[in-house]
Structures are given as structure tokens and as C-alpha cells.
DRENVEXLUM-797058 format. One record per residue (C-alpha): x, y, z; residue in three letters; residue number from 1. Coordinates in Angstrom, 2 decimals, decimal comma. Layout:
X:Y:Z:ALA:NUM
...
// end
This chain:
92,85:173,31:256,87:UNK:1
92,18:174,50:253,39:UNK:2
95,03:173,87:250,79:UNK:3
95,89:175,03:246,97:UNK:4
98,47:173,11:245,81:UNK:5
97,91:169,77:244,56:UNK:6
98,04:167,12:246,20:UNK:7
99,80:163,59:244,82:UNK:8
99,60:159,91:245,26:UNK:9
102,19:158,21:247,43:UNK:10
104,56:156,07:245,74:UNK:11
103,73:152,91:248,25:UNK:12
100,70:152,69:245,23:UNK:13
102,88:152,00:242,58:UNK:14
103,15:148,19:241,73:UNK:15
106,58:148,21:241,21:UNK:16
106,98:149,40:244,22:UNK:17
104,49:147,04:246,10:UNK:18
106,66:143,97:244,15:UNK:19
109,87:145,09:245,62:UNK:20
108,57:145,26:248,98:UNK:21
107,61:141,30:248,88:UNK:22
111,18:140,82:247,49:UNK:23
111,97:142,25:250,32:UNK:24
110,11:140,23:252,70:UNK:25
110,47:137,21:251,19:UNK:26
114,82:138,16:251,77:UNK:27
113,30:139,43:255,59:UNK:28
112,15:136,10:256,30:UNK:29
114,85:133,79:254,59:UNK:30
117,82:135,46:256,36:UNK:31
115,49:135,73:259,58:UNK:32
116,16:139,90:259,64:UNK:33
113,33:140,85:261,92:UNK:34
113,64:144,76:262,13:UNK:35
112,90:144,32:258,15:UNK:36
110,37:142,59:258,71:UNK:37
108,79:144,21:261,47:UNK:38
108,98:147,19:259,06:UNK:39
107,75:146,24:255,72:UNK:40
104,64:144,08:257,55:UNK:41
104,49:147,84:259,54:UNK:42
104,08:149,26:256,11:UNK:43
102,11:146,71:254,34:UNK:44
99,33:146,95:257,04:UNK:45
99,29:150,61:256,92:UNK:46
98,92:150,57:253,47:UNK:47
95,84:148,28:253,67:UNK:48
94,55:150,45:256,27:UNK:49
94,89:153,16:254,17:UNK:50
93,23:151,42:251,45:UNK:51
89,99:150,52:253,10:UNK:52
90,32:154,16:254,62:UNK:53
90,44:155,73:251,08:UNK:54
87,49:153,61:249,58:UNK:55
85,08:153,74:252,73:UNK:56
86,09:157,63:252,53:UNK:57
84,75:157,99:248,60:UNK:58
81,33:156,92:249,64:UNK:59
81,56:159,12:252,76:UNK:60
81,69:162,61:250,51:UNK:61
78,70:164,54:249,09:UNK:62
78,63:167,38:247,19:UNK:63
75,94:170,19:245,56:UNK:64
77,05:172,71:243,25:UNK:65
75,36:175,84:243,13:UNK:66
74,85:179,15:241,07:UNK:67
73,86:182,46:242,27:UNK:68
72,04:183,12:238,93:UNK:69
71,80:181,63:236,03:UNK:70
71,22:183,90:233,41:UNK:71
73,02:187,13:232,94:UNK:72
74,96:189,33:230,23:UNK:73
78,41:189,50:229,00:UNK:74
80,86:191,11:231,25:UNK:75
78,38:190,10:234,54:UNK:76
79,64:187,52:236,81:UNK:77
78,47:184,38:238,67:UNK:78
79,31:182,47:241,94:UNK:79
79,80:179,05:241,90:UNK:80
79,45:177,28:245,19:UNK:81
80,24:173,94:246,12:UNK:82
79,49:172,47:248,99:UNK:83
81,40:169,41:250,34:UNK:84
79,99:166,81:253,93:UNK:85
81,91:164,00:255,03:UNK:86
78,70:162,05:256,43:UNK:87
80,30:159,32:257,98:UNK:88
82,75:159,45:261,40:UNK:89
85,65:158,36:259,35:UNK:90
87,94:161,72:258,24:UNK:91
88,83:161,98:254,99:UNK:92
90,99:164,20:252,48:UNK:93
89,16:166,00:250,17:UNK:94
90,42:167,88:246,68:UNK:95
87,61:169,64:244,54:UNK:96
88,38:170,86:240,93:UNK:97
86,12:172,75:238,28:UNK:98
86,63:172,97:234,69:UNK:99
86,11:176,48:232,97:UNK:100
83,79:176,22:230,75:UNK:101
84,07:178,55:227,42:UNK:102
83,20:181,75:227,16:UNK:103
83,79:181,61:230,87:UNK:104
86,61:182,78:232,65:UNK:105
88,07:182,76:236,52:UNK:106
88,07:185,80:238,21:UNK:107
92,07:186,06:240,00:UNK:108
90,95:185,80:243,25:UNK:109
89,53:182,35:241,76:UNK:110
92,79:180,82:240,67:UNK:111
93,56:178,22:241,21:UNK:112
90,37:176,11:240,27:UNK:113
91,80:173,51:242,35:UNK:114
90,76:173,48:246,14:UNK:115
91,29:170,83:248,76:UNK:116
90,79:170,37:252,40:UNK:117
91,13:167,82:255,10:UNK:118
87,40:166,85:256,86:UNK:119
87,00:164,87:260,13:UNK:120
84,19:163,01:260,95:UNK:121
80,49:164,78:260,01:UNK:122
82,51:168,37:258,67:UNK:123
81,40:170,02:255,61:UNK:124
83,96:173,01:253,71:UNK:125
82,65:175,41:251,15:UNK:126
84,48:176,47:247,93:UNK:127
83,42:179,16:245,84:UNK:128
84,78:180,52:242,38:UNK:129
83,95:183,70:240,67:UNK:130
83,54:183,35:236,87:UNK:131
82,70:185,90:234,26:UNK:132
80,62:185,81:231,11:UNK:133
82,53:186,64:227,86:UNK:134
79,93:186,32:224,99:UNK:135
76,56:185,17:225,06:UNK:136
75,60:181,45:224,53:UNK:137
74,44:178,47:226,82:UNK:138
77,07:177,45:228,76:UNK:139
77,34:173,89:231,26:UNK:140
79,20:174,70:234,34:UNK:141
80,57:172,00:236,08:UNK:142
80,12:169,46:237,72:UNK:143
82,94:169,51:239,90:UNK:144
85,73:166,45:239,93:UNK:145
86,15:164,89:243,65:UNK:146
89,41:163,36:244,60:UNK:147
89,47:161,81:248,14:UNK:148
91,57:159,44:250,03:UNK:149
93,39:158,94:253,31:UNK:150
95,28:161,38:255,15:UNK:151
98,88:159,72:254,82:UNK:152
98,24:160,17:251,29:UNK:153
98,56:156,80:250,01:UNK:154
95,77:155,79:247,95:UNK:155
93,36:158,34:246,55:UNK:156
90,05:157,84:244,30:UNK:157
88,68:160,12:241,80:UNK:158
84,65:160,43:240,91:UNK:159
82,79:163,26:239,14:UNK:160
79,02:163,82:239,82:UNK:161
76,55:163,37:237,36:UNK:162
74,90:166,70:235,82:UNK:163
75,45:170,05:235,12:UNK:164
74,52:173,67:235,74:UNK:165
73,30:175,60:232,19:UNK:166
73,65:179,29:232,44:UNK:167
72,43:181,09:229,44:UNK:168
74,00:184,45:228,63:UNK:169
71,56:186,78:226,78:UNK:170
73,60:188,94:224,13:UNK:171
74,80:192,04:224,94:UNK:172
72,58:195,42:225,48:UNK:173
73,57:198,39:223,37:UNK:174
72,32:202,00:222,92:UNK:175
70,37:202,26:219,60:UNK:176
69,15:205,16:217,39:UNK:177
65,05:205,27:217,66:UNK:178
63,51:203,21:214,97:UNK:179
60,52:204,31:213,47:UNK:180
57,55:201,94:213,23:UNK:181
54,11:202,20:211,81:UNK:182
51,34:202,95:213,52:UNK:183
48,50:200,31:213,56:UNK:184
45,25:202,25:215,01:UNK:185
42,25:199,79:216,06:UNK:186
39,69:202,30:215,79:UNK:187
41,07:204,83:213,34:UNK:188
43,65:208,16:213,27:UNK:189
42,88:210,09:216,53:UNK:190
40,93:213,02:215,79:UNK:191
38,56:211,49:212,76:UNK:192
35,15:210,46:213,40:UNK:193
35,20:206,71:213,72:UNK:194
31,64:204,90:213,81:UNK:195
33,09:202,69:217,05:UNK:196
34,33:205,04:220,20:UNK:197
37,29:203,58:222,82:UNK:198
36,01:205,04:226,12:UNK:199
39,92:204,64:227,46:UNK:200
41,03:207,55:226,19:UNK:201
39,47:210,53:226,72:UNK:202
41,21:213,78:224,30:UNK:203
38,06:216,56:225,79:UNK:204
34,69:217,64:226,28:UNK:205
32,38:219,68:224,10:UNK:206
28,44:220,61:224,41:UNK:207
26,14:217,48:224,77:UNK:208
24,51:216,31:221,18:UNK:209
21,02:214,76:221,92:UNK:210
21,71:211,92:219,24:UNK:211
24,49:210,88:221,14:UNK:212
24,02:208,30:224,05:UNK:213
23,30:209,75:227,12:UNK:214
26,43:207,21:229,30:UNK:215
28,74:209,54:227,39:UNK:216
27,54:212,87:229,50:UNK:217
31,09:214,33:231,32:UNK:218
28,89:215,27:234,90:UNK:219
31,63:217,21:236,24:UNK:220
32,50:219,28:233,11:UNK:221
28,80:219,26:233,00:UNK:222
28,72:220,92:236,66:UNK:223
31,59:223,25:235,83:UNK:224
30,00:225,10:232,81:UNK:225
26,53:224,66:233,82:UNK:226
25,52:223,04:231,20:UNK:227
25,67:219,26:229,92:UNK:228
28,93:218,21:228,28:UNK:229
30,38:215,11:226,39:UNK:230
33,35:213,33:226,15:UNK:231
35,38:213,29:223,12:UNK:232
37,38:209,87:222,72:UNK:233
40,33:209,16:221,03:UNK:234
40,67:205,96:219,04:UNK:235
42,71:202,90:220,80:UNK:236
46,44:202,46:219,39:UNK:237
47,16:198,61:219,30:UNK:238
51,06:198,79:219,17:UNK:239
52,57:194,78:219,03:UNK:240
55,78:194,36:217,59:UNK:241
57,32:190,98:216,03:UNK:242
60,67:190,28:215,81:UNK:243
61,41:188,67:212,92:UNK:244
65,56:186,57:212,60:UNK:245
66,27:185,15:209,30:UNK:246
69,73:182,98:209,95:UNK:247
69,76:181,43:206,63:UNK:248
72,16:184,34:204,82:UNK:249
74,34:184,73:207,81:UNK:250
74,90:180,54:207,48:UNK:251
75,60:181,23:203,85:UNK:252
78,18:184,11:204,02:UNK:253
79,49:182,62:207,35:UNK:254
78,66:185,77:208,75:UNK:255
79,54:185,14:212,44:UNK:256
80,92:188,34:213,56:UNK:257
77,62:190,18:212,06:UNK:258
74,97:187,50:213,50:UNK:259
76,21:188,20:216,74:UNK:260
75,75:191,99:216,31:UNK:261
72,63:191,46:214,52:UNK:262
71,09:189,60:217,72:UNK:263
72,73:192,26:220,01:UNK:264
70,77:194,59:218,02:UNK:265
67,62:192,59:218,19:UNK:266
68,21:192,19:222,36:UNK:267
68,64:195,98:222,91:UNK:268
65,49:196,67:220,87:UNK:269
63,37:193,72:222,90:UNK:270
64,25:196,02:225,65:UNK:271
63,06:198,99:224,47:UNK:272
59,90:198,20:222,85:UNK:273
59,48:196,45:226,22:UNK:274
59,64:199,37:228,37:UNK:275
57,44:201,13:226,40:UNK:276
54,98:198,67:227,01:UNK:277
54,59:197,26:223,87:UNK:278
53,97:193,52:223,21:UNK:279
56,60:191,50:221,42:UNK:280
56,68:188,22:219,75:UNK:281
60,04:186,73:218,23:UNK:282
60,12:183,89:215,24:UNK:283
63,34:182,51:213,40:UNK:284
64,49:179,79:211,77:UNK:285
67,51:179,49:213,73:UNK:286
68,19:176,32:215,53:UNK:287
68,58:176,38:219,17:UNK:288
70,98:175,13:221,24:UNK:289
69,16:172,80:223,68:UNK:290
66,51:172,42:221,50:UNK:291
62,60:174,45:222,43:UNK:292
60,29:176,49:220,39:UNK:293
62,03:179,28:218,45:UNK:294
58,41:180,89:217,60:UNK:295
57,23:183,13:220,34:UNK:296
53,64:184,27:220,06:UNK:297
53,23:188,49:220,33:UNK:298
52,55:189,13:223,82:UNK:299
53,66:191,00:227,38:UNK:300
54,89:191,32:230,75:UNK:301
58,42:190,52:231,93:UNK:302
58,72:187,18:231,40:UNK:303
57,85:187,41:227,81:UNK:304
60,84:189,45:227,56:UNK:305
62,81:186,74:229,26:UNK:306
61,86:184,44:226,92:UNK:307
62,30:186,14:223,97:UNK:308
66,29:186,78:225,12:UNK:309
66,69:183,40:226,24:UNK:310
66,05:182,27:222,67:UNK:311
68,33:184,94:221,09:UNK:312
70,71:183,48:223,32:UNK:313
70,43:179,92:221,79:UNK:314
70,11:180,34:218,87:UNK:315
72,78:179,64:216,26:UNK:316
74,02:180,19:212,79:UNK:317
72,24:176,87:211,27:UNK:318
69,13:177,05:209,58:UNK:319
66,53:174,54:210,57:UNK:320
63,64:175,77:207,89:UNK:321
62,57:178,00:205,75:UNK:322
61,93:181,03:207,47:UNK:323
58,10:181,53:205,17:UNK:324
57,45:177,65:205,92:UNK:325
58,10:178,38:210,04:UNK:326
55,43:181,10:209,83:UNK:327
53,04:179,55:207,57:UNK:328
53,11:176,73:210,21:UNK:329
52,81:178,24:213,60:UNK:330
52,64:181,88:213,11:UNK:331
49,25:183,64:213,42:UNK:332
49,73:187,03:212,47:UNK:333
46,64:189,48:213,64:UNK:334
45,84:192,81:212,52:UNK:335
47,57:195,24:214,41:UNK:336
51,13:193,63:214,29:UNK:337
53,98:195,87:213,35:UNK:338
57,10:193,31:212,21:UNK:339
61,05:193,83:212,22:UNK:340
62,82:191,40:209,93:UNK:341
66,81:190,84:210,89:UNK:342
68,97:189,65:207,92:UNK:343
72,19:189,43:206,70:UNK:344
71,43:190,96:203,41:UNK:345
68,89:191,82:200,34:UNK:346
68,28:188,45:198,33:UNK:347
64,93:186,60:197,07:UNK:348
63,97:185,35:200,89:UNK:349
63,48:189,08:201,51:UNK:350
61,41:189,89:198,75:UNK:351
59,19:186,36:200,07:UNK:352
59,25:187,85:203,39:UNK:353
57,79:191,15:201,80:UNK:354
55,26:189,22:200,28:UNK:355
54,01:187,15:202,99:UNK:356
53,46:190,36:205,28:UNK:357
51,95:192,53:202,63:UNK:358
49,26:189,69:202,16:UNK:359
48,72:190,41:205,74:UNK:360
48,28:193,77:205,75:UNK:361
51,57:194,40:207,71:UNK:362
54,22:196,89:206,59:UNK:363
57,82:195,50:208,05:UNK:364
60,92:197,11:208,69:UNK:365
64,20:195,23:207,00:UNK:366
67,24:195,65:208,68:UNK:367
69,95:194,40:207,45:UNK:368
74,23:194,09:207,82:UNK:369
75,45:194,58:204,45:UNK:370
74,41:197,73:203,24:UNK:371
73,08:196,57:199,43:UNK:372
74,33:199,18:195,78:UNK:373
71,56:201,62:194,83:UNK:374
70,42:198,91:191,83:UNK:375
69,90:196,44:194,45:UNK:376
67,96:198,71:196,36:UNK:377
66,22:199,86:193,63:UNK:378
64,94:196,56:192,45:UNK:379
62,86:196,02:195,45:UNK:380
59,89:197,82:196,96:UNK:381
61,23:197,78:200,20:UNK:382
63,92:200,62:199,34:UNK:383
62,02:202,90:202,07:UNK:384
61,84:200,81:204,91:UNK:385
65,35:199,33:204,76:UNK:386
67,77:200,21:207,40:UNK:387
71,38:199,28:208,03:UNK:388
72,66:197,06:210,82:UNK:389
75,07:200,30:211,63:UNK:390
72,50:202,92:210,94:UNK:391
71,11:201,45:214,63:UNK:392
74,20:201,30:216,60:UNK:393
75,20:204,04:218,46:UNK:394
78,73:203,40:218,11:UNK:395
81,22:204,64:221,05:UNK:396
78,58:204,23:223,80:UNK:397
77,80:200,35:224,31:UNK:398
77,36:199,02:227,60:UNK:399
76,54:195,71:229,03:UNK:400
// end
């Protein structure tokens, strides 16, 4: 039978307690009063029944915590399961507890987080509690505390198992404004004549040239107007976007508020780009919580997008390089790339940031939080590709 209140020691533990019961024995057997002694040897061998019953019951218990997922976004919520055997023949008392870990919270029907339960001989008992994800971060959940003993109540031993479950919540998904990016074209604009031809994309026909090579020849266009007709290609569009997080101002201006906006921003538009199909690669400087590479090549598919939001979700507000030295390292930027650099505001870093793209060929968008004066803006080149934190947002219609 499954109980919430908690459950306490009985007061035959207490030493004082155990002294004044061999006062009293010692006064049961000099003044030859048997029903006391009868009744305190009664109790005595109880206790030590209950004794070797609470410690042969400790070893008796296993448990295995589980998660039905273990990465999700703010406001989603997660099951925690914990499973409880008694493997020996012996029954046992059982109390389980779990700590709320923070930016974690109990759902009501959850409360208390303190569950016990009486278990006979080879039983097993599941709790479950339903938590919810405030903000994101990496969060340990668990392990659960044990507390088992007799059933009179007597004597009862406390363990906690070793490890923990990590569940990483990715920052929260908002509606953005579209952000324009440039264009990189492997073969040239569509519609110019381009000495090297993409036969994936196909913009018409038009009458055969002999000069041209004969693999080109459209045969059912040619068919159709009875005469021989080409294909007219269009040139291949290599769209690859990097995401580029600069944490070093935000540690600066201890900017917390706006780095967590900044990497909601940054998570919304992973999505995005993502569903358009376009290959993303993430870098920063940030270090992460857990430690793991915070430079993510450009590339595709689904779990690339994972891993791009599981390191938005570790990261944090300290700076482990500079962000020019981290891509000078292990960044290899190809032509093609299209880059979006996330800061907290105009200052030299950006201008080096400018610098080390335009050597590569690669035009980036700045966005930043604080929206710089007009001289500011002025002073750097950048004044046409700079967009505000805010000018992104679509404010009034965030979801999670």
C-alpha cells in the first residue's frame, strides 16, 4: 500500500532510550520483577530482529530511474520513473524521494516528491513524477534517495544511488522576421552564360546549336516540335549558413537577460534555415557546460540540427578564447558560406570579425542587442548589414 506522508524512526533507536531500558533491566532482575523483564527482553529482541531485518532489507532494494526524453524545450515536460524490486523473500519498507533540480519544477499532481510503499518478498512498485522545463540549460535529475527498514518502523537506513540523468533543454523557439542573406552562386547568376553548366536544374529548351554537345539534346521537346531541342540550365545555388556566437561582450556587460534572447534568436533561426534545407554550421567561444566541441563544421540533416541546439543549450556566458583565434584554429571556411555573427554589441572584435570574413570572400550579417548611435554605426563598414536583436523578434507571438 502506497503512502505520502513521511514516515519516522521509532524512538526504541534512540540511545537514550536503549540506556534506560538496561536501567531498567538491570532494576527487573535485582528486585526479581519478571513481567518487566519478560517485557523489556520482549522488546530488546524485537528490536534486534528489527535490526538485522532493516540492514538485510537495504541490500534487498534496487532501483533504475528513468526519463521519457531527455531533451526538450522550455515549458515541455518530462516523466521521471523509478522503479523499485525487493529481490530477496524478506519484505521490506520502502520510501523514495527526488530532489528538483533547477529550472525544473513538479507538476501538482507530482507533490509530494516523497513516495513510499511497503514490498513483500520479490514485489517491485513504480513511482513516477511529472516535471517541467523552465529555461534552457543542462540539468542532472536525480538520482533518487532510498530509505528502507523494517515494518514496525524501528530502525531505518538511508542510501542514494550513484549517477544521474542529464536532460538538456534547447532554448526557446520564437517567430522571427525573414532575414535576408546573400546569395553565394557556384556556377554564376541564373540566366548569364557561365562556361561550366549544372545539369540539375533545368530553366527551358530552345533550338539545338551544333557546337553544343550532343548529351544536352531535350528528346521529348525534341519530339514535340519536330525538331531537335536543348536544354537550358540554370547555375547551382550553394546556400550554407554559419552561425557565428561571440560571448565575450555579453561576459563583459553581464548581459544575461540579452544572451539568453540572443541564443533564442540563434535556435529559432537554426530551425528555419533548417527547413529550408540549408546546411548550417555553428562556432563560439562560449564555454560549455559539460565540456565538447563548441565548433560545428557547416553541414545537414536532422541531427546536425540537434547538435547545433544542444550546444546553444550549454553554452554559457564565459569566454574560453578569442573568438578569431577559435576559427583560425579549427574553422575551415569554403567558398560558398554565408555567416551570421551574434553579439552583444559594436566594438573592435566586430570590426576583426569583419576582417577575417572579408579575407574570405564572405559577406556576414551582424546582429546585435544594443542598438549602437549613428557615429558608431558610421565608423564601421558594416553599417548595411547590421541588424538589431529586436528588429528579429516578432514580439507578441512567441511560442515554445
Amino acid at each position: 500500500m502506497e503512502e505520502n506522508e513521511k514516515r519516522e524512526a521509532s524512538v526504541f533507536v534512540i540511545p537514550l532510550i536503549q540506556f534506560f531500558m538496561g536501567c531498567f533491566l538491570f532494576a527487573a532482575l535485582l528486585h526479581t520483577q519478571k513481567v518487566l523483564f519478560v517485557t523489556i527482553v520482549l522488546i530488546l529482541g524485537l528490536m534486534t530482529i528489527a535490526k538485522v531485518w532493516s540492514r538485510l532489507g537495504s541490500s534487498a532494494v534496487t532501483c533504475l530511474s528513468t526519463v521519457d526524453k531527455d531533451r526538450l524545450f522550455p515549458g515541455e515536460q518530462i516523466t521521471l520513473e523509478c522503479r523499485a524490486e525487493n529481490v530477496k523473500f524478506l519484505p521490506v519498507w520502502l520510501q523514495v524521494g527526488i530532489d528538483s533540480a533547477a529550472g525544473m519544477v513538479f507538476l501538482p499532481e507530482s507533490i509530494p516528491p516523497v513516495r513510499q510503499s511497503g514490498l513483500l518478498g520479490y514485489q517491485g512498485v513504480r513511482f513516477k513524477w511529472m516535471m517541467t522545463a523552465l529555461k534552457r540549460g543542462v540539468y542532472q535529475v536525480g538520482p533518487p534517495y532510498l530509505r528502507t527498514g523494517d515494518f514496525f518502523g524501528f530502525f531505518l537506513k538511508e542510501r542514494k544511488d550513484a549517477g544521474t540523468l542529464d536532460v538538456i533543454v534547447y532554448p526557446r523557439l520564437i517567430p522571427l522576421r525573414p532575414l535576408s542573406l546573400p546569395r553565394q552562386d557556384f556556377f554564376g547568376v541564373p540566366g548569364t552564360e557561365s562556361p561550366v553548366r549544372d545539369p540539375a536544374y533545368i530553366l527551358g529548351t530552345r533550338d539545338y546549336q551544333h557546337n553544343q554537345s550532343a548529351r544536352h539534346i531535350h528528346w521529348k521537346a525534341s519530339a514535340r516540335h519536330n525538331r531537335l531541342q536543348e536544354k537550358i540550365f540554370e547555375p547551382t545555388v550553394q546556400e550554407k549558413v554559419l552561425l557565428v556566437l561571440d560571448v565575450d561582450q555579453f561576459a563583459t556587460e553581464e548581459a544575461g537577460d540579452e544572451f539568453e534572447r540572443t541564443l533564442e534568436v540563434m535556435a529559432s533561426l537554426a530551425v528555419q534555415l533548417d527547413q529550408k534545407g540549408y546546411p548550417l554550421g555553428l562556432a563560439t567561444n562560449g564555454v560549455l557546460t559539460g565540456g565538447g566541441p563548441s565548433l560545428l563544421p557547416v553541414a545537414g540533416g536532422p541531427l546536425h540540427l540537434s547538435a547545433i541546439l544542444e550546444i546553444l543549450a550549454r553554452v554559457r556566458m564565459t569566454r574560453s578564447d578569442a573568438l578569431i583565434n577559435l576559427l583560425q584554429k579549427g574553422m575551415q571556411l569554403s567558398w560558398g558560406i554565408s555567416c551570421v555573427h551574434f553579439s552583444c554589441q559594436l566594438d573592435a572584435s566586430t570590426r576583426m570579425a569583419e576582417n577575417y570574413f572579408s579575407i574570405r570572400r564572405t559577406l556576414p550579417r551582424f546582429v546585435i542587442c544594443r542598438n549602437p548611435s549613428n557615429e558608431l554605426r558610421d565608423e564601421h563598414s558594416i553599417q548595411n548589414r547590421i541588424y538589431c536583436l529586436d528588429e528579429l523578434r516578432i514580439e507578441g507571438m512567441e511560442e515554445s
